[in-house]
ZAMARGU-4260 file (C-alpha; in steps of 0.2 Angstrom, whole numbers, plus 5000, padded with zeros to 4 digits):
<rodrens>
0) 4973/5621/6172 | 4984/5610/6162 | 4997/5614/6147 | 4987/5613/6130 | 4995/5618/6114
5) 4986/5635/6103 | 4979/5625/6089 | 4980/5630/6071 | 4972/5643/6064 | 4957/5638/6054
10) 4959/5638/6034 | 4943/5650/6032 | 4948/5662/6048 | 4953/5676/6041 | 4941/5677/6027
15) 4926/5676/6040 | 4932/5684/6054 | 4948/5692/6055 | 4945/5701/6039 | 4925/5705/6041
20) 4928/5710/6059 | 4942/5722/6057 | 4929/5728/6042 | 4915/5731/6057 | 4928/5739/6069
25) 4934/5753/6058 | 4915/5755/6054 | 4910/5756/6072 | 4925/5764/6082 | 4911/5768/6099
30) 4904/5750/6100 | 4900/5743/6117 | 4903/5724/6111 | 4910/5720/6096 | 4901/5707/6082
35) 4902/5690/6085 | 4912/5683/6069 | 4920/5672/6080 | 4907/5659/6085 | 4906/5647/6067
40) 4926/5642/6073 | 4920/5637/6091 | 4923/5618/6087 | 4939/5622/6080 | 4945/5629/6095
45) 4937/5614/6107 | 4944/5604/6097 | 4963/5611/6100 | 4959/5607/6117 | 4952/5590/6116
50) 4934/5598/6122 | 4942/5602/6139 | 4938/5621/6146 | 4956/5629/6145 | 4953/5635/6163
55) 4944/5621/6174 | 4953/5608/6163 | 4935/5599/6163 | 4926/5594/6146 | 4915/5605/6141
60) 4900/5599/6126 | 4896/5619/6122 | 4908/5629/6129 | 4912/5648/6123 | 4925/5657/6114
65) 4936/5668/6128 | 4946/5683/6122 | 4960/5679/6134 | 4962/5698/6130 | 4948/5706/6133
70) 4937/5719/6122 | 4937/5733/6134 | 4956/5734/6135 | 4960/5726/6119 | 4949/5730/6106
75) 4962/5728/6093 | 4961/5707/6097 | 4948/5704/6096 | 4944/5695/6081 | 4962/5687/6084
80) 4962/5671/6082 | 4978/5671/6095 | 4968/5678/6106 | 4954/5663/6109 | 4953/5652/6120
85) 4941/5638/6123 | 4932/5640/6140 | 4916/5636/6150 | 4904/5650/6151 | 4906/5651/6170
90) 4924/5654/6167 | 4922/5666/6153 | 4911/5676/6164 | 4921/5674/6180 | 4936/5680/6171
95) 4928/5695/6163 | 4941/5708/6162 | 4958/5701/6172 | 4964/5700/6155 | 4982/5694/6159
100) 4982/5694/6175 | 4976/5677/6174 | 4988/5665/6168 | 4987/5662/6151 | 4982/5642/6149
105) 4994/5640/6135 | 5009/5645/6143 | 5004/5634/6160 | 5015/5618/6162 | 5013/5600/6167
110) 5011/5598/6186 | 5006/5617/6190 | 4991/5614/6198 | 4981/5597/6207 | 4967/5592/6212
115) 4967/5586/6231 | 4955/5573/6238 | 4942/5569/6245 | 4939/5588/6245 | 4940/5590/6226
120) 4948/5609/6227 | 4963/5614/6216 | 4978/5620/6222 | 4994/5625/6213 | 5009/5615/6216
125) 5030/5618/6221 | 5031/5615/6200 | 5026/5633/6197 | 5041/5646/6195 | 5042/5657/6209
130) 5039/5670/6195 | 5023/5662/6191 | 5016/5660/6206 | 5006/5676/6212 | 4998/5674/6197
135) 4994/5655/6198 | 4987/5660/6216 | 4976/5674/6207 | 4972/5664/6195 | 4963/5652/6207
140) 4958/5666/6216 | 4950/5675/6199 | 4941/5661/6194 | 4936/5651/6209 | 4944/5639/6203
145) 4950/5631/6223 | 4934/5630/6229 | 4918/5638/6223 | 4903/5626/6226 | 4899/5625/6204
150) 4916/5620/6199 | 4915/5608/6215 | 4900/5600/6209 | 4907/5599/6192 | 4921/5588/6195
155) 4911/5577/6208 | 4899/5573/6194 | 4917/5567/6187 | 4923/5556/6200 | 4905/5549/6205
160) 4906/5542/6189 | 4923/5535/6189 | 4918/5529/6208 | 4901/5519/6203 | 4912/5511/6188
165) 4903/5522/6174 | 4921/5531/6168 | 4936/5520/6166 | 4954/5530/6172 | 4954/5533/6153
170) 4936/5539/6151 | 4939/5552/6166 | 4958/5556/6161 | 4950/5561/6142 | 4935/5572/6153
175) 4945/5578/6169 | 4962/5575/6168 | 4966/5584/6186 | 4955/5572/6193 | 4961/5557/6187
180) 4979/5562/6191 | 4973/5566/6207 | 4966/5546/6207 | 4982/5539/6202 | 4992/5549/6215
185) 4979/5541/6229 | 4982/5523/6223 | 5001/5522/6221 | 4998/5531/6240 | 4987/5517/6246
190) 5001/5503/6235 | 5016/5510/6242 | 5006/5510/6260 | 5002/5492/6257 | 5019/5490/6252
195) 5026/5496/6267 | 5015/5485/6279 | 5022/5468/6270 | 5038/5470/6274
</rodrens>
């Protein structure tokens, strides 16, 4: 997870979702799932995000809507456009229910979590507040985000490509940015190293 800022609300939201949603909750107070208004602002959301899945912090092409609050416990949000947040479908469906339990992506800050390699897992950092940190661990722990074989292959596809010199630094800080930090960390390693041994 990186920090990312909650982008705009869309001009037409509330006319075609908040407003016709709420419309369709009164109407059906005993529904299992509610109606999908949401999915015409999709893009806006990605958008907000730069295309990068709130959770894994990997770009995503297609993506999902997640209610970061979730419509069993919170039916009341959910055609809130506060409440969305861009998010792979493995993440959406991992996440289910943990509502906030799982950190909130736009409240994580710069450094909280890194990508280690050669192993490609995520761990959070010492930046995380003490206050922060149970939940950063379940958050990990939630959505398998440390080492589950999917999201594993996901960022190698990443940095095979930046290895074979398919994806600049650039190209792969815009489509995985945790792994391209995680580059740059390696090669001021090996520089400072190389350093070292001249002197």
């Amino acid at each position: 997870m990186i920090p990312v800022a909650p982008p705009p609300e869309p001009q037409a939201f509330d006319e075609r979702c908040r407003r016709p949603g709420a419309a369709w909750l009164k109407a059906n107070p005993r529904a299992s799932r509610p109606k999908d208004f949401w999915t015409p602002f999709k893009e806006d959301l990605a958008s907000g995000s730069g295309q990068l899945c709130v959770y894994s912090a990997m770009f995503d092409p297609v993506g999902s809507v997640d209610h970061y609050l979730s419509w069993r416990g919170h039916p009341h949000l959910a055609y809130e456009w506060t409440n969305y947040r861009f998010s792979s479908e493995l993440m959406n469906k991992v996440k289910g229910t943990a509502d906030d339990a799982v950190l909130d992506p736009y409240a994580v800050r710069a450094g909280w979590f890194e990508i280690l390699l050669p192993s490609l897992q995520m761990r959070v950092t010492e930046a995380v507040p003490t206050s922060q940190r149970k939940k950063a661990e379940f958050t990990l722990q939630r959505l398998r985000l440390r080492d589950d074989e999917r999201i594993i292959r996901w960022r190698r596809a990443w940095y095979e490509l930046y290895e074979r010199g398919q994806l600049t630094i650039e190209g792969l800080r815009a489509r995985a940015p945790l792994i391209a930090a995680a580059v740059e960390r390696q090669q001021a390693m090996v520089a400072s190293a190389n350093g070292a041994g001249v002197r």
